[in-house]
C-alpha positions, 0 to 999 in steps of 0.5 A: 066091686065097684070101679070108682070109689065114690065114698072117697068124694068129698060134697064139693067133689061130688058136686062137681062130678054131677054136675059134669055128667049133666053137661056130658049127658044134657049138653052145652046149654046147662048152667052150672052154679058154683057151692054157695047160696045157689038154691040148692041148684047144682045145675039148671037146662032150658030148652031140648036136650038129646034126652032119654035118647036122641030120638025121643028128647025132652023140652022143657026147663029142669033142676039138678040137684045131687045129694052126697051123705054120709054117716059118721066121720068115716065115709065108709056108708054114703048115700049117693043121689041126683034129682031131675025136677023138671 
C-alpha cells in the first residue's frame, strides 16, 4: 500500500510535486516553468549537480518533463512518469 496517493494529484499538482523533487534532488541551480506554453518543459538545469551521487555528478544540460495520465473520470488508474533528457 502505497503511503501517498498520487492518483489524487490533479496535472498541476503533479506537476508542481515534480518539479519540487528536482530542486530537492538537482539543486538550486534548476529553472522551473510555470503551466502554460513552456515546451513541454516543467524544469530545465545547466551546469554540476550532486548527481547520481555527490561523488560521481553529472555535467551538463537536462530537461525535465513528467507525465500524469489517467484513464477515464475516475482517477483510480494513473500512469505516473518523470523524464530526464539530457
Amino acid at each position: 500500500m502505497p503511503k501517498y496517493n498520487l492518483n489524487a494529484l490533479g496535472h498541476e499538482e503533479f506537476e508542481r510535486l515534480c518539479q519540487s523533487l528536482v530542486q530537492i534532488i538537482i539543486g538550486s541551480g534548476v529553472k522551473v516553468y510555470g503551466m502554460g506554453r513552456d515546451g513541454s518543459r516543467e524544469a530545465t538545469f545547466k551546469g554540476k549537480a550532486p548527481y547520481p551521487s555527490k561523488e560521481e555528478q553529472w555535467d551538463g544540460g537536462w530537461i525535465f518533463r513528467d507525465f500524469l495520465i489517467c484513464s477515464g473520470n475516475a482517477k483510480t488508474s494513473c500512469i505516473v512518469r518523470l523524464f530526464i533528457i539530457l
